[in-house]
N, CA, C and O of each residue as an XYZ file, in Angstrom:
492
protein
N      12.140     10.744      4.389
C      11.563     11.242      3.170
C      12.687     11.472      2.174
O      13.568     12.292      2.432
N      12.685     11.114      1.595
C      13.505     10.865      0.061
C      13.015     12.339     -0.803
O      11.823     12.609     -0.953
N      13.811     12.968     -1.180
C      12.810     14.245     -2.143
C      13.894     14.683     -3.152
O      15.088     14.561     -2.877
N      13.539     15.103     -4.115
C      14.577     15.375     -4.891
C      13.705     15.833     -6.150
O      12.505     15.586     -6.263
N      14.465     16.526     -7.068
C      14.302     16.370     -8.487
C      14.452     14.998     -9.822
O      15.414     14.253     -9.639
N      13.685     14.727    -10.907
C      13.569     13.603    -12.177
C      14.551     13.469    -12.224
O      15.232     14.375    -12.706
N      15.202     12.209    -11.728
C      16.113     10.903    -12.613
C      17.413     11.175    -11.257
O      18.601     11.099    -11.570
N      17.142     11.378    -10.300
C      18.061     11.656     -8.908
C      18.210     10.733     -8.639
O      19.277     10.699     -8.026
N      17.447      9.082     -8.741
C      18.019      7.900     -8.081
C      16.830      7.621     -6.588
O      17.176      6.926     -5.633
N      15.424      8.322     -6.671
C      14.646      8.430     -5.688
C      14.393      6.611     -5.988
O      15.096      5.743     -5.470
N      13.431      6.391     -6.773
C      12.812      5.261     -6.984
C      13.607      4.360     -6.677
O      13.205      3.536     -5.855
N      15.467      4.167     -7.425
C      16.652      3.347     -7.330
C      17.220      2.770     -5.519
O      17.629      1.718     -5.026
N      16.976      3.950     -5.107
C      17.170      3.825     -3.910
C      16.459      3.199     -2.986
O      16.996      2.831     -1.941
N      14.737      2.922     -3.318
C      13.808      2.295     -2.616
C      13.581      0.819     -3.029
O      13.011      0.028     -2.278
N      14.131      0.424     -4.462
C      14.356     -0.649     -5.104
C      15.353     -1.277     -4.516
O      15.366     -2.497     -4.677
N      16.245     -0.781     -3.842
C      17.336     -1.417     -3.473
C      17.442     -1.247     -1.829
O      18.536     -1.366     -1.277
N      16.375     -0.995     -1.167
C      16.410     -0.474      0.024
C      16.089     -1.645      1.384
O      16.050     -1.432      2.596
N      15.920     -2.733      0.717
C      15.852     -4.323      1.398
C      17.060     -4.411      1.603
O      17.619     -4.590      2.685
N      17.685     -4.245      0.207
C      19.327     -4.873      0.369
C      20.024     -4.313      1.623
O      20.807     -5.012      2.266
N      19.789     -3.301      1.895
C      20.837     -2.702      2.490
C      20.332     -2.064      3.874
O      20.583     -0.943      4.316
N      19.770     -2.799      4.280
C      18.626     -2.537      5.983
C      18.338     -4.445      5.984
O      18.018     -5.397      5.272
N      18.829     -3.951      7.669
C      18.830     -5.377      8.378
C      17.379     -6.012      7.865
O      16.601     -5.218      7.336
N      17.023     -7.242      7.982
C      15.840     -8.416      8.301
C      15.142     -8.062      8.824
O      14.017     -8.467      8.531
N      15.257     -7.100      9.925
C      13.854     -7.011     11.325
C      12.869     -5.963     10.659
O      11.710     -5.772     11.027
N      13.684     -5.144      9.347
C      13.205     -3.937      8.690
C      12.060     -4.442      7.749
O      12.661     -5.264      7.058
N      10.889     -4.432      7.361
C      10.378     -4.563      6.209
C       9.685     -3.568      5.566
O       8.669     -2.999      5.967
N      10.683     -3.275      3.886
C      10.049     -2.032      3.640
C       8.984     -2.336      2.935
O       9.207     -3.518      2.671
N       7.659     -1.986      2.297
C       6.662     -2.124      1.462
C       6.489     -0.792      1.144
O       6.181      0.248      1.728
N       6.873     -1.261     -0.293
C       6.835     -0.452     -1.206
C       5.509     -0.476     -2.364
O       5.076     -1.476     -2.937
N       4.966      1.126     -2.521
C       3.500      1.179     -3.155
C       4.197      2.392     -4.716
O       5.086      3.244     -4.690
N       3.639      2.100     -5.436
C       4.398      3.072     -6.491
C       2.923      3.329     -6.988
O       2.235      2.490     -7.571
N       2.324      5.346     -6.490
C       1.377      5.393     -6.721
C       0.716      5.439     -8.142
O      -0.400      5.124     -8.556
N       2.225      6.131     -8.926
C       1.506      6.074    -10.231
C       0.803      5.114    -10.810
O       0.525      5.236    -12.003
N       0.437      4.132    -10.180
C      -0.282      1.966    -10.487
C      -1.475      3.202    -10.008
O      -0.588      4.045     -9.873
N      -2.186      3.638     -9.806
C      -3.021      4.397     -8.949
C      -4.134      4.906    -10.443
O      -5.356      4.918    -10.593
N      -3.079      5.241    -11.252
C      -3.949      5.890    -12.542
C      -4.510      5.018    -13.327
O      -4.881      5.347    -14.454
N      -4.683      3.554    -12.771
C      -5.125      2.354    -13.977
C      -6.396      2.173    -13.133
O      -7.202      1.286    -13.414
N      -6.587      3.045    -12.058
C      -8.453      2.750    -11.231
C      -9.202      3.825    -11.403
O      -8.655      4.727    -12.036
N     -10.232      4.003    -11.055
C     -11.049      5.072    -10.681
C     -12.332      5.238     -9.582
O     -13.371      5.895     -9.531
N     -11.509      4.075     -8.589
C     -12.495      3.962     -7.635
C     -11.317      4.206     -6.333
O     -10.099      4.053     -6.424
N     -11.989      4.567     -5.306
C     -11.431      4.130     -3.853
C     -10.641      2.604     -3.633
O      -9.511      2.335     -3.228
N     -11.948      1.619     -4.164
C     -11.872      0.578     -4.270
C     -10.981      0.062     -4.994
O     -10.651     -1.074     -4.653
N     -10.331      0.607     -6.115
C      -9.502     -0.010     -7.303
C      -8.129      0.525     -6.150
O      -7.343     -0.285     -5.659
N      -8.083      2.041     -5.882
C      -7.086      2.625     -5.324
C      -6.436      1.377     -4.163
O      -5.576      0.581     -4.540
N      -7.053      1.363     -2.580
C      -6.912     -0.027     -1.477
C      -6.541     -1.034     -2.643
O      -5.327     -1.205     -2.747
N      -7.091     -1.527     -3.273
C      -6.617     -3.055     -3.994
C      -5.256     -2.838     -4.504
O      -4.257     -3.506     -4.238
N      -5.349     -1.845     -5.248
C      -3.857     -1.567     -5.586
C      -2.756     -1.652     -4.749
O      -1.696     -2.242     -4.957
N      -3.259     -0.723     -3.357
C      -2.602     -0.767     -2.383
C      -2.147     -2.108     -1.769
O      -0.961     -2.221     -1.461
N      -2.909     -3.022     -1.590
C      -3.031     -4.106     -1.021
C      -1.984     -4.998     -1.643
O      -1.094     -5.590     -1.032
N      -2.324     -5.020     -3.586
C      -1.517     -5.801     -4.538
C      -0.055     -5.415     -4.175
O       0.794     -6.197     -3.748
N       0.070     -4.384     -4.359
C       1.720     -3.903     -4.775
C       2.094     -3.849     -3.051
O       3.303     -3.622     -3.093
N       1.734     -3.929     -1.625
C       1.925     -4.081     -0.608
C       2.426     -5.770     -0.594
O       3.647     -5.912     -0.536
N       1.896     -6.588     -0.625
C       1.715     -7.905     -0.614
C       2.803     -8.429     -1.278
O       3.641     -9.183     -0.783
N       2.769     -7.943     -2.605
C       3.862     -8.337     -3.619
C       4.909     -8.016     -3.140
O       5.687     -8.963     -3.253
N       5.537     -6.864     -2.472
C       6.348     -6.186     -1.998
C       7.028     -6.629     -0.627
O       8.228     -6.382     -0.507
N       6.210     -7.403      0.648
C       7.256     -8.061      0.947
C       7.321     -9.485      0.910
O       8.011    -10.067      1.748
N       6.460    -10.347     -0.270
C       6.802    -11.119     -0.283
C       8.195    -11.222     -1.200
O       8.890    -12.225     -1.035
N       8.486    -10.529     -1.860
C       9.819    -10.348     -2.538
C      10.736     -9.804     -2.272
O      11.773    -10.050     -2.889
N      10.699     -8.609     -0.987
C      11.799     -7.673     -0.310
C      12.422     -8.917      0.388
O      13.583     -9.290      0.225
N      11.090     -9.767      1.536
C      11.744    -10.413      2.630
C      10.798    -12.298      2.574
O      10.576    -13.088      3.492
N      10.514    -12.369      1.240
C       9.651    -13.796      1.120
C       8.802    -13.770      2.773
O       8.926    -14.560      3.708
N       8.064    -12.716      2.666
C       7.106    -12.848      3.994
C       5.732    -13.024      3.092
O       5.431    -12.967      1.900
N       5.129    -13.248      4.249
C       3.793    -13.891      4.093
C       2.498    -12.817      4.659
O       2.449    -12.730      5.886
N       1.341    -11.909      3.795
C       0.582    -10.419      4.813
C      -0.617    -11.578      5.110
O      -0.857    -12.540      4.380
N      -1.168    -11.301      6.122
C      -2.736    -11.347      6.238
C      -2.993    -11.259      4.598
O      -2.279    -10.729      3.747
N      -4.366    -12.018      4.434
C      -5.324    -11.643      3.245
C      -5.972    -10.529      3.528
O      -5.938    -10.013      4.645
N      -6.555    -10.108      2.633
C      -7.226     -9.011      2.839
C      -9.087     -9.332      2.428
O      -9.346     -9.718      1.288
N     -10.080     -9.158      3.305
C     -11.589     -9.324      2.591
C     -11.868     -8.587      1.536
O     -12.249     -7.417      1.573
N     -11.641     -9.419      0.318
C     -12.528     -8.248     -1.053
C     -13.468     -7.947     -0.520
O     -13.387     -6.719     -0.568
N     -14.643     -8.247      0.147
C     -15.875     -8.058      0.461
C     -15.940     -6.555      1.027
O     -16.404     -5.544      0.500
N     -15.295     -6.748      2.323
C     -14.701     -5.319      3.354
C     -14.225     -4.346      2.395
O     -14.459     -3.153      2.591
N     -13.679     -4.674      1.532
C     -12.554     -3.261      0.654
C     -13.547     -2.850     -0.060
O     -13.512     -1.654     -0.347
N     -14.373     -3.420     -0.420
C     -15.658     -3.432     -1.217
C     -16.404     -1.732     -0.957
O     -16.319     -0.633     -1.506
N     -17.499     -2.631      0.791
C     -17.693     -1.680      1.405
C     -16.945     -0.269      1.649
O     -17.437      0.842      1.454
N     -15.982     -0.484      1.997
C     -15.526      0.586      3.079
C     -13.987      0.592      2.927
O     -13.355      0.401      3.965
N     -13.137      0.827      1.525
C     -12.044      0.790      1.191
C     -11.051      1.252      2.406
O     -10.394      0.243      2.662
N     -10.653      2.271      3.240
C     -10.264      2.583      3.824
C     -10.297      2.036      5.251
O      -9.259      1.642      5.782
N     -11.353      2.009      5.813
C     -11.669      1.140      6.894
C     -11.135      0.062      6.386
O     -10.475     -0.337      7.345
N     -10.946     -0.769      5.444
C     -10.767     -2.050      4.923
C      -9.074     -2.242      5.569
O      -8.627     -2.888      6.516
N      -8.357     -1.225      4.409
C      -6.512     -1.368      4.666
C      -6.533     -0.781      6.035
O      -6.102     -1.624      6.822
N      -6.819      0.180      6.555
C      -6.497      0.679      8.260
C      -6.806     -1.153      9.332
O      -6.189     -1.442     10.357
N      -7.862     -2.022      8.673
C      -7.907     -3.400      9.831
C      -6.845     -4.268      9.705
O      -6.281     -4.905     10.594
N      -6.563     -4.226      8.202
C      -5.632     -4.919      7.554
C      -4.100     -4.379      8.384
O      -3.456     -5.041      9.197
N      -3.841     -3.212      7.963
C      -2.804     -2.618      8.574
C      -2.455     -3.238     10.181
O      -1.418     -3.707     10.650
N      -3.770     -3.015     10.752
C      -3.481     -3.826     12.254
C      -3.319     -5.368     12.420
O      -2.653     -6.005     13.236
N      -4.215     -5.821     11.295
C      -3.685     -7.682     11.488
C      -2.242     -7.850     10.931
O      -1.585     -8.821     11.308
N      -1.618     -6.788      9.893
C       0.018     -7.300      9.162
C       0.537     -6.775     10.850
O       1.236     -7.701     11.262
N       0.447     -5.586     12.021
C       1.281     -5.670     12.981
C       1.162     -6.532     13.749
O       2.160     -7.041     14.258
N      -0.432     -7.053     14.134
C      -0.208     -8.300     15.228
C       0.359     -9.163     14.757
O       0.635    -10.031     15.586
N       0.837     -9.456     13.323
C       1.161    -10.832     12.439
C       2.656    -10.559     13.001
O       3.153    -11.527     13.575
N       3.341     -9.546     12.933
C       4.846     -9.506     12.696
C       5.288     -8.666     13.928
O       5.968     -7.648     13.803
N       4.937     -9.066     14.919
C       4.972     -7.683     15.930
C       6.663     -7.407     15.959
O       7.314     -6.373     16.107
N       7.035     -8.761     15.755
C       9.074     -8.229     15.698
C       9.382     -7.519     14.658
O      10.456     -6.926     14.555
N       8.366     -7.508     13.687
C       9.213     -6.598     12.412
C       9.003     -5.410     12.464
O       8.050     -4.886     13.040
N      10.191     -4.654     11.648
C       9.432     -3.252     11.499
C       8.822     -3.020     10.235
O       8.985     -3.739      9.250
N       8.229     -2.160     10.280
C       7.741     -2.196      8.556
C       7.403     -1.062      8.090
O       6.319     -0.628      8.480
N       8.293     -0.137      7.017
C       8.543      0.802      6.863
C       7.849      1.167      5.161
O       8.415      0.922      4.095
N       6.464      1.818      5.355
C       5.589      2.114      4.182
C       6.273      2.840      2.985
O       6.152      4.063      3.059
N       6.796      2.497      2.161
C       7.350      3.568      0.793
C       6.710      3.845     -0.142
O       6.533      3.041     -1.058
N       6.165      5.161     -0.132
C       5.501      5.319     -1.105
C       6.081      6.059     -2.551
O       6.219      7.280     -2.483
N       6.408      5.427     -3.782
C       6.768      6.021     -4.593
C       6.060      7.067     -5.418
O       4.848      6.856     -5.461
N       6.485      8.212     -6.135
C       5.096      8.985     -6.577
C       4.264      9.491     -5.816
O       3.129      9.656     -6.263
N       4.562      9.892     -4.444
C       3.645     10.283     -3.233
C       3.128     11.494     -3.763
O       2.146     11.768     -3.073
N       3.328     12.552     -4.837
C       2.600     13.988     -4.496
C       1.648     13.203     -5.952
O       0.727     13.935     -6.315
N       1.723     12.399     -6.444
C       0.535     11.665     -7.220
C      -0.575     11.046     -6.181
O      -1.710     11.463     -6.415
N      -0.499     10.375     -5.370
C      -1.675     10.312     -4.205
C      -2.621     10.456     -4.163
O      -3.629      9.780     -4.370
N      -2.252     12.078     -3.670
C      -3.227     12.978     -3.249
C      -4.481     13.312     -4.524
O      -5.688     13.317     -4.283
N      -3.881     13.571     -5.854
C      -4.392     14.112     -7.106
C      -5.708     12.507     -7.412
O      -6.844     12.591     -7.880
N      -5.112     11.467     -7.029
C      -5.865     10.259     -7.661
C      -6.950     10.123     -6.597
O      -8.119      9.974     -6.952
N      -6.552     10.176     -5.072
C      -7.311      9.903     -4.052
C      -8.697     11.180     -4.288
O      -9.926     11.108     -4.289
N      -7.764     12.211     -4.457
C      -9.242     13.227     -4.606
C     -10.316     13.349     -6.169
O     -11.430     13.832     -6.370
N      -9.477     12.763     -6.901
C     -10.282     12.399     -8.125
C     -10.944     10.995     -8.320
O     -11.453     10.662     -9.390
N     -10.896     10.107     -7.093
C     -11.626      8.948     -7.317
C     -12.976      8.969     -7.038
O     -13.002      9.445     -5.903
N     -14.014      8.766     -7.341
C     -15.439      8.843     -7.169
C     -15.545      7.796     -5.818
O     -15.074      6.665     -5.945
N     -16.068      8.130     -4.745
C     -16.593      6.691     -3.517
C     -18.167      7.288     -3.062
O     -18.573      8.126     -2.257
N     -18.787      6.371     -4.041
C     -20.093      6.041     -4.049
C     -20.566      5.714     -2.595
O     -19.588      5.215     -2.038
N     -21.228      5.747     -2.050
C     -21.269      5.761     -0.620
C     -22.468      3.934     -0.748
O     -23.434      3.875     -1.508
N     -22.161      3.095     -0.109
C     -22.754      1.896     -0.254
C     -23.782      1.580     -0.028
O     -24.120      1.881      1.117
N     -24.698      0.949     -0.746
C     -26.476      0.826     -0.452
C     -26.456      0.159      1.388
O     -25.782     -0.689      1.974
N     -27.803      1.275      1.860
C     -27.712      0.311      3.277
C     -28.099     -1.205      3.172
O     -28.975     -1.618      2.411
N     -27.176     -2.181      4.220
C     -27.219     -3.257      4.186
C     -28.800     -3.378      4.830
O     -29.383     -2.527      5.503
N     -29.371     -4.923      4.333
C     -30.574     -4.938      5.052
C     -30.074     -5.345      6.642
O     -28.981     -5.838      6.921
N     -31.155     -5.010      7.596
C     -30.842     -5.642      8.698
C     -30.839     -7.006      9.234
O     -30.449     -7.217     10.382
């Protein structure tokens, strides 16, 4: 955990935190403040997903699982927790180390997002 006080070099340090940790490491990096341009659960996971994806294909030019819009749809959370398990069976040699930038922002967006609970599917 990285913690500090404005303009300490928190963010600088996670920007540069590929460079300087072996190959087997992959960090994915989420910068929650991207968090305040949704207002769904749903916008929140996508975000997650985008800036995950983007993140190591540019830390380490790797390649995540896709993710089902459909699933994130439904059941945002359930959605990234399956996802989460297909990126470990994908890379079981890597490690992969979640960074979240803006973490005490999170909490404030996650509990202010509206999640409409989904019409039952027909059978």
């Amino acid at each position: 955990m990285l913690y500090g006080e404005r303009r300490t070099g928190k963010t600088s340090t996670l920007k540069y935190l590929p460079d300087r940790v072996g190959s087997d490491l992959i960090p994915l990096r989420v910068n929650a403040q991207q968090f305040a341009e949704t207002t769904t659960l749903y916008g929140i996971a996508s975000s997650f997903y985008d800036q995950i994806t983007e993140s190591a294909r540019t830390a380490r030019n790797l390649s995540l699982p896709s993710l089902d819009r459909d699933e994130i749809k439904l059941d945002p959370l359930a959605a990234l927790r399956q996802w989460f398990d297909a990126i470990g069976q994908q890379h079981r040699s890597k490690k992969l180390l979640l960074c979240i930038d803006e973490f005490e922002r999170f909490d404030e967006f996650i509990s202010s997002a509206p999640n409409p609970r989904p019409a039952a599917l027909p059978a």
